[in-house]
BAPASE-30263 format. One line per 4 residues: for each residue x, y, z of C-alpha. Coordinates in nm, 4 decimals, decimal comma. Each point is the difference from the previous one (the first is absolute). Layout:
! residues N
X/Y/Z; ... .
//
This chain:
! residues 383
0,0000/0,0000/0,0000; 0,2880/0,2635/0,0663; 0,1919/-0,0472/-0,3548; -0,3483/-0,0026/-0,1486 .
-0,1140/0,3307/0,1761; 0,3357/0,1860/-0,0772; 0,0013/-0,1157/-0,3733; -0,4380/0,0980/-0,0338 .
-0,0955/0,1526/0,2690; -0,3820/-0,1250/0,0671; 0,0774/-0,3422/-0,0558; -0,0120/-0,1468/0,3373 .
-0,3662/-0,1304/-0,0704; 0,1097/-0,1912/-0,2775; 0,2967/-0,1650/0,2195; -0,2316/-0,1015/0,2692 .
-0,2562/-0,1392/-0,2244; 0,2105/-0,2288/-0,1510; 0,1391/-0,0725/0,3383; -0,3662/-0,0916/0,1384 .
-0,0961/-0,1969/-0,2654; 0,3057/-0,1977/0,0193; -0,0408/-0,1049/0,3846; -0,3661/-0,0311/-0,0833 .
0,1318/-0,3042/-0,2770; 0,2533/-0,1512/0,2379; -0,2628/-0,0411/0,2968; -0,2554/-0,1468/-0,2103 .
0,2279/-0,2076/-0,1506; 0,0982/-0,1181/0,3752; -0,2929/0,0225/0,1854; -0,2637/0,0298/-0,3002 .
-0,3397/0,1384/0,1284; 0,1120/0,0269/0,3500; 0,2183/0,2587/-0,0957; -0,3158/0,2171/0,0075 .
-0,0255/-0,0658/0,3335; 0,2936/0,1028/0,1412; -0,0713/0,3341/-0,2490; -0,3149/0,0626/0,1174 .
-0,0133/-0,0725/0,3710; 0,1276/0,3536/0,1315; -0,2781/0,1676/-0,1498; -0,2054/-0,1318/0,2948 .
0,2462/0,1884/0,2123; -0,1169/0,3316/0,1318; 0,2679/0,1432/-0,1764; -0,0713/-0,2126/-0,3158 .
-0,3798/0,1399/0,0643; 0,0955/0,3691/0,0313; 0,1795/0,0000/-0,3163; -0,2995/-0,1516/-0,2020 .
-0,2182/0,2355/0,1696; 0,2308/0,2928/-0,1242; 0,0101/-0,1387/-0,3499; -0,4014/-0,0295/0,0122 .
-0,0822/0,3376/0,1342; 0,2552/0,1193/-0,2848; -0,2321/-0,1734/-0,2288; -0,3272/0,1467/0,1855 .
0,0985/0,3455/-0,0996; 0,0083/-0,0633/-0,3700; -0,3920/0,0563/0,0601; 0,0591/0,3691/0,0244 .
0,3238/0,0583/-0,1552; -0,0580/0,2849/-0,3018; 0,2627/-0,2313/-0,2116; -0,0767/-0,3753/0,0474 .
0,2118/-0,0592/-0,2888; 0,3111/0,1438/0,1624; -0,1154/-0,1734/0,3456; -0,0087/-0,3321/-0,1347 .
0,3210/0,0837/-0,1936; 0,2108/0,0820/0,2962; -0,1745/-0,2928/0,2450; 0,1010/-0,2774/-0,2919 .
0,3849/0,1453/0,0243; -0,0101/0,0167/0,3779; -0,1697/-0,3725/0,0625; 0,2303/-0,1379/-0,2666 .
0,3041/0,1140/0,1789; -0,1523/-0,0274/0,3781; -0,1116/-0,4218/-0,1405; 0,3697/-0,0542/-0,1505 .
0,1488/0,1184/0,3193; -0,2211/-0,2135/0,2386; 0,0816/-0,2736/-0,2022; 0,3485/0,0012/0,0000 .
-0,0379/0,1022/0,3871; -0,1456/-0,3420/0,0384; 0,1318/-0,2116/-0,1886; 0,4156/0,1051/-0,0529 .
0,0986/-0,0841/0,3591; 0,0846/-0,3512/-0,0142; 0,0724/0,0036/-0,3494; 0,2874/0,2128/-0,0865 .
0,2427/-0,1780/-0,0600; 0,3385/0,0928/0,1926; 0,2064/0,2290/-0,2208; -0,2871/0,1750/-0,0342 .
0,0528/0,2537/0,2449; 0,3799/0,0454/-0,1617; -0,1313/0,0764/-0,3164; -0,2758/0,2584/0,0721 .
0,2789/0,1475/0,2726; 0,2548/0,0483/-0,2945; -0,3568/0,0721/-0,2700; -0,0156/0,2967/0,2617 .
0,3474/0,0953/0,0072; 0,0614/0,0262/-0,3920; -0,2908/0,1818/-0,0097; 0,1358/0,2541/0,2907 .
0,3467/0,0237/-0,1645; -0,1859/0,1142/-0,3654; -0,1767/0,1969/0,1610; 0,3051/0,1802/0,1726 .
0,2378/0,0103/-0,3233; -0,3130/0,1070/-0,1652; -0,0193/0,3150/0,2248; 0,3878/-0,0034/-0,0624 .
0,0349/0,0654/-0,3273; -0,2857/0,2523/-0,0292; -0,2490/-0,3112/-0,1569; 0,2340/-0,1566/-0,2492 .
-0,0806/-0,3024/0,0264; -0,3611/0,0698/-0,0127; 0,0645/0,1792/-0,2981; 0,2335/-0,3035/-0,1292 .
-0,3123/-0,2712/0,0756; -0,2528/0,2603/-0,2098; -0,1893/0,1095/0,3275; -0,1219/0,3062/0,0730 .
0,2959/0,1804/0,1628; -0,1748/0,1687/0,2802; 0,0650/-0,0387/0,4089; -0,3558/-0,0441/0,0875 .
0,0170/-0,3296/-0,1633; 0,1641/-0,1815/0,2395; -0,2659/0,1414/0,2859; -0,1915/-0,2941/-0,0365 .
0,3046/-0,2573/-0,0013; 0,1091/0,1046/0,3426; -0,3432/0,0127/0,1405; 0,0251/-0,3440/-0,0429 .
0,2868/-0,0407/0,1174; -0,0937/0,1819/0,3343; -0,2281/-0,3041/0,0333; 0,2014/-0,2413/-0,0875 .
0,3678/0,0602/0,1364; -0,0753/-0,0620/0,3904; -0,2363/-0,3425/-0,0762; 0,2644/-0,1280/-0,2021 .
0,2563/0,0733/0,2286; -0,1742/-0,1544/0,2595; -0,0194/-0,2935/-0,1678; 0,3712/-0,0558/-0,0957 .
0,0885/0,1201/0,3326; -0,2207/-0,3098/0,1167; 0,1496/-0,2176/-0,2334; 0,3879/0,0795/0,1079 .
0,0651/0,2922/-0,2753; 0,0898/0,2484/0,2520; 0,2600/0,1874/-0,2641; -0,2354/-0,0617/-0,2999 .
-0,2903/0,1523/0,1973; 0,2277/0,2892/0,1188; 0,1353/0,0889/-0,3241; -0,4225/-0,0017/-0,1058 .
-0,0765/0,2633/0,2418; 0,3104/0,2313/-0,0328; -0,0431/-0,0813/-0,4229; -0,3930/0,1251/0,0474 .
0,0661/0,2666/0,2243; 0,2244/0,1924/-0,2501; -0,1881/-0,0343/-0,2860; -0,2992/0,1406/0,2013 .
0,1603/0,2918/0,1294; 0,1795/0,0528/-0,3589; -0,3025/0,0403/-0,1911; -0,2393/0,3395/0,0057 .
-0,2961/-0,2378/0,1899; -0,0835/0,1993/0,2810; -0,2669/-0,2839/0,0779; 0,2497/-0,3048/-0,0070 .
0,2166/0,2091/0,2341; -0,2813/0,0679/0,2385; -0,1093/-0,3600/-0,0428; 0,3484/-0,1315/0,0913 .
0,0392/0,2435/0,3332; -0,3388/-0,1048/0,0776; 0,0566/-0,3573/-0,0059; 0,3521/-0,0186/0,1343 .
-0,1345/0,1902/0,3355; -0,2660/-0,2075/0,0463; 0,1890/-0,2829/-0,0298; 0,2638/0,1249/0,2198 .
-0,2297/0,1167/0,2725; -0,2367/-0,3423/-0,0403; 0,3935/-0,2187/0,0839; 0,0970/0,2156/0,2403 .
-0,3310/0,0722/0,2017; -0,2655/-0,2566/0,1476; -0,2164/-0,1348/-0,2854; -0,2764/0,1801/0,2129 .
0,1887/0,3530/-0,1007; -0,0066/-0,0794/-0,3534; -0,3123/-0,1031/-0,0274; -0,1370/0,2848/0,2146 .
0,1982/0,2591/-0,2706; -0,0702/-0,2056/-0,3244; -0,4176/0,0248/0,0814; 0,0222/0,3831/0,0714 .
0,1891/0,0524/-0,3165; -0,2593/-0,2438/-0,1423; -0,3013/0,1763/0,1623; 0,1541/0,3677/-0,0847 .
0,0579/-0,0902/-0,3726; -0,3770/-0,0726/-0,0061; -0,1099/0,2703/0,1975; 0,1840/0,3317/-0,0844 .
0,0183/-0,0840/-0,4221; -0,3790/0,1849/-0,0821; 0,1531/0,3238/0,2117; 0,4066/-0,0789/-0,0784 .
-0,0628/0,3016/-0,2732; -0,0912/0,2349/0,2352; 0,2136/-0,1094/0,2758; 0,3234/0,0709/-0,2080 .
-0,1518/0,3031/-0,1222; -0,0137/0,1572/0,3620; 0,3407/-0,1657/0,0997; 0,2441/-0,0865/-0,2274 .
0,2478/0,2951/-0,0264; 0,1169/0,1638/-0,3067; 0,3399/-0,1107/0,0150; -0,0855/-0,3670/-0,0098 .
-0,1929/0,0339/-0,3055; 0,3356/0,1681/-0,1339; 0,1955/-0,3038/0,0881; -0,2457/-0,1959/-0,1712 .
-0,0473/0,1732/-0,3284; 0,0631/-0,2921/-0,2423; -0,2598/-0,2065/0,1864; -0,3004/0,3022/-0,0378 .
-0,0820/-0,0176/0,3378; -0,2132/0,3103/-0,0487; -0,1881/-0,1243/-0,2507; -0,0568/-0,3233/0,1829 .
-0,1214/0,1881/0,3048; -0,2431/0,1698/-0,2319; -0,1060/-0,3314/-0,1612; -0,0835/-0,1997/0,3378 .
-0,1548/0,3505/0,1393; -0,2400/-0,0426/-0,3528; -0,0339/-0,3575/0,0434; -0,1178/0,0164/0,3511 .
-0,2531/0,2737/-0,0592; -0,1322/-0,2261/-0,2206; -0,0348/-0,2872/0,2395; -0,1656/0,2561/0,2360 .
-0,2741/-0,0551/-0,2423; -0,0789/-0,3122/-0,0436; 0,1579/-0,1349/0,3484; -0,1900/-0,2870/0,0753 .
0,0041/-0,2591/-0,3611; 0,2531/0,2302/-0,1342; -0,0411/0,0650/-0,4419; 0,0953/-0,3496/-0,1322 .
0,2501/-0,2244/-0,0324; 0,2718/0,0852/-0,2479; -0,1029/0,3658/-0,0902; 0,3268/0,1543/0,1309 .
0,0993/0,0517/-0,3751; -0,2909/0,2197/-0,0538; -0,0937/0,1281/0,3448; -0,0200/0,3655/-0,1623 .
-0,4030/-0,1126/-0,1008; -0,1033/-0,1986/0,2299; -0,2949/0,1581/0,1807; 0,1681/0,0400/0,3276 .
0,2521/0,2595/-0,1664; -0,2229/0,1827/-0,1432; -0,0443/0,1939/0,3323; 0,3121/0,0940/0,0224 .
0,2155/0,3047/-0,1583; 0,1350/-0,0044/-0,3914; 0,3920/-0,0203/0,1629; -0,0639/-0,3092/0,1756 .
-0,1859/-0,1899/-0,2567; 0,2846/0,1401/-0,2341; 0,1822/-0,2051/0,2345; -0,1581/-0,2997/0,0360 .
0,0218/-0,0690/-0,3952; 0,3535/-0,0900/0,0938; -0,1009/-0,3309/0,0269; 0,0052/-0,1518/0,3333 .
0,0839/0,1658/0,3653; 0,3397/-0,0779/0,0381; -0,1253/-0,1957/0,3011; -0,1545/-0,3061/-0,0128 .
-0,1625/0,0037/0,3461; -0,1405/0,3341/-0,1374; -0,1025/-0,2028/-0,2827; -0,2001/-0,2620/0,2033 .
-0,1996/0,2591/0,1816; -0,0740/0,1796/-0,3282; -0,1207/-0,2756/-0,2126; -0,1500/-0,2334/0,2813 .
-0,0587/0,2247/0,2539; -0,0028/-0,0556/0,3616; -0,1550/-0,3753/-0,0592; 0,3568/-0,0514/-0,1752 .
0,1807/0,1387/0,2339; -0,0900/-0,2100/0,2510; 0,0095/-0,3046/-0,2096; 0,3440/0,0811/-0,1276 .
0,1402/0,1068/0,3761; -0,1666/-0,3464/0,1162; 0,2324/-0,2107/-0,2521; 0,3005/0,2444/0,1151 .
-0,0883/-0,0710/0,4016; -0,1008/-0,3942/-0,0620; 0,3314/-0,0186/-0,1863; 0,2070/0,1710/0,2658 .
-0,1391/-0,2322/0,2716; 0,1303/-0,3031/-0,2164; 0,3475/0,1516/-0,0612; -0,0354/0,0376/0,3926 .
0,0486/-0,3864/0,0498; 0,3288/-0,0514/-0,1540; 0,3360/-0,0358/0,1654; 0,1818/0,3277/0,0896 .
0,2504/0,0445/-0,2937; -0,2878/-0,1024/-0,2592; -0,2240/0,2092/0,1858; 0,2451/0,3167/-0,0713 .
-0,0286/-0,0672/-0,3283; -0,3315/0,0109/-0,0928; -0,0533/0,3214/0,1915; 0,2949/0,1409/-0,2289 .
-0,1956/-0,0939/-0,3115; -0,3563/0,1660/0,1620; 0,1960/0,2686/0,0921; 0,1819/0,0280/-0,3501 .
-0,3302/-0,0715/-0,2289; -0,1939/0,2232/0,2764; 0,2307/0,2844/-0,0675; -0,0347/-0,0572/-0,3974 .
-0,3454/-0,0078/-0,0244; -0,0441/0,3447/0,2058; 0,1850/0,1521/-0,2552; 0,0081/-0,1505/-0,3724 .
-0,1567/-0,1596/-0,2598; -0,3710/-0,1227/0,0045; -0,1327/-0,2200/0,2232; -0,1140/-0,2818/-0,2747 .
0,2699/-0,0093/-0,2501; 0,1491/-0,3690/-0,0618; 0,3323/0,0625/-0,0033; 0,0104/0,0983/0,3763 .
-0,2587/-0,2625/0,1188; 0,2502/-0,2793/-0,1660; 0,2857/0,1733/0,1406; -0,1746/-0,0655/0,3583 .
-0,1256/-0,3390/-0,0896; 0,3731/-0,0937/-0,0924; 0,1271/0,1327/0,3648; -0,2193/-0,1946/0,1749 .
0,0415/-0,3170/-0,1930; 0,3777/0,0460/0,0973; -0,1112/0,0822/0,3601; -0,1946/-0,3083/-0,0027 .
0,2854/-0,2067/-0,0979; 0,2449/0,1641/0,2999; -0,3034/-0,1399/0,2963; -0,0425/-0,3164/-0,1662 .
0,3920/-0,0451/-0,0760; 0,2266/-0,2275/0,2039; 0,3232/0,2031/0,1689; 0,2864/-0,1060/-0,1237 .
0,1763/-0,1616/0,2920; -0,2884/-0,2166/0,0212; 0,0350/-0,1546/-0,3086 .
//
């Protein structure tokens, strides 16, 4: 998935579909209809319940949604990515065979390293490969790799690459902080301090600071416009010129006077890309719907709240809280990292990209496949 996503840059949906469907062959092959089973028994789960219930209320709102079309557009992309990812969730544990790990570790690393001499030598070799020579190409490539690098890690590190999974993190790290992706920086700080404070705290800390940053993402995204209108000082928005903070404080302020509107069922599931005429904005001022035809809110919590309204919100922050409590009930170290990874996606999603696009929802299917595969892993020195 890395060397795909630096050479195309959406094609992480692609990867993990043919991933899927390959698992999905080898366990019927093994197990033939029982493999269904073992697929479909989670969904009985509260957490396997909250997520349909998400997915259905998402549905729901095509009922009023002004553009059913682009609604049943945007759910098809988002349920084909979030159904690859569950399946290889399920069914890759077990199955990977054991160089696997060593191969996506050094997948990740060439893709890093191109990446780096990319940014080098001012895009040559995107220019030498016929891509479009332009540094916010490789945004989406080192999203992914904010997901991926501390799973993966984790894993090796479990499986007695300690150098391997070193070199990984310190290889990620500096293509990250390279690039111009404000977001993948802010997704890496994010998740390394949650994963340092979850190893060095009681798992009762963590867990106590991952469900306010949980319940705050949820809670403050329909007012986060006007919040950083009234508080965020000029000179920050200086420092942070080539990311358009200010006009991504004006969008979210537009978005959320929008959802002010229609608070309760929100305007319908996949609208984002043409918010601007939905009925709830057409309460609001000619600037802010200007704004809102950018697309989507920069914000996908903001999203939620927009398009499903507070019935999604609370769907959506019931998956994020059931999921929490499971990460809650693995060992220490394991435990550290999947707060780094809700801390790193959380931090991602409150600032870029929408909240349905494939590419990300693969790229967070593909972490926790490899986060899977660290809990269910032998150690080392007991092999």
């Amino acid at each position: 998935m890395p060397v795909a996503m630096a050479l195309a840059n959406r094609s992480s949906p692609l990867v993990i579909g043919i991933a899927a469907s390959l698992f999905l062959a080898g366990a019927v092959a093994e197990r033939g209809a029982d493999a269904f089973g073992q697929i479909l028994r989670p969904l009985t789960a509260p957490l396997g319940l909250a997520i349909l219930a998400f997915l259905g209320w998402s549905l729901v709102t095509f009922a009023w949604s002004p553009f059913p079309g682009l609604s049943a557009r945007a759910f098809s992309e988002f349920a084909s990515a979030v159904l690859c990812a569950y399946l290889l969730v399920r069914l890759a544990p077990g199955r990977m065979p054991g160089w696997g790990p060593l191969l996506a570790a050094a997948g990740l690393a060439i893709a890093c390293l191109f990446i780096v001499a990319s940014l080098a030598t001012d895009l040559a070799l995107q220019e030498a490969l016929g891509q479009r020579a332009a540094l916010f190409m490789f945004n989406r490539p080192l999203l992914t790799t904010v997901l991926l690098a501390g799973p993966l890690a984790a894993l090796l590190m479990l499986r007695g690459h300690r150098i391997a999974a070193l070199a990984l993190l310190v290889v990620s790290a500096l293509a990250i902080l390279r690039s111009i992706s404000g977001a993948a920086a802010l997704g890496l700080l994010a998740g390394l301090g949650l994963f340092v404070l979850a190893r060095l705290t009681p798992k009762r800390v963590g867990l106590s600071i991952a469900a306010l940053v949980l319940a705050l993402a949820f809670a403050l995204a329909p007012v986060e416009g006007d919040i950083l209108v009234h508080f965020m000082p000029d000179a920050a928005h200086d420092r942070l010129t080539q990311s358009s903070s200010r006009i991504r404080v004006t969008v979210a302020q537009s978005f959320g006077a929008a959802v002010a509107q229609a608070p309760i069922f929100g305007s319908g599931y996949g609208t984002a890309p043409r918010f601007d005429a939905v009925p709830a904005a057409a309460t609001v001022g000619p600037e802010m719907q200007r704004m809102m035809m950018l697309g989507h809110p920069h914000n996908s919590f903001l999203q939620i709240w927009a398009e499903l309204g507070l019935v999604g919100a609370i769907l959506g922050a019931l998956v994020a809280f059931l999921a929490l409590r499971a990460a809650a009930t693995l060992p220490r170290g394991l435990f550290a990292v999947a707060l780094g990874l809700l801390g790193a996606a959380v931090a991602v999603m409150f600032v870029e990209h929408g909240a349905w696009q494939a590419w990300w929802t693969a790229g967070c299917g593909a972490a926790l496949a490899w986060l899977r595969m660290a809990v269910t892993a032998r150690p080392a020195s007991n092999e």
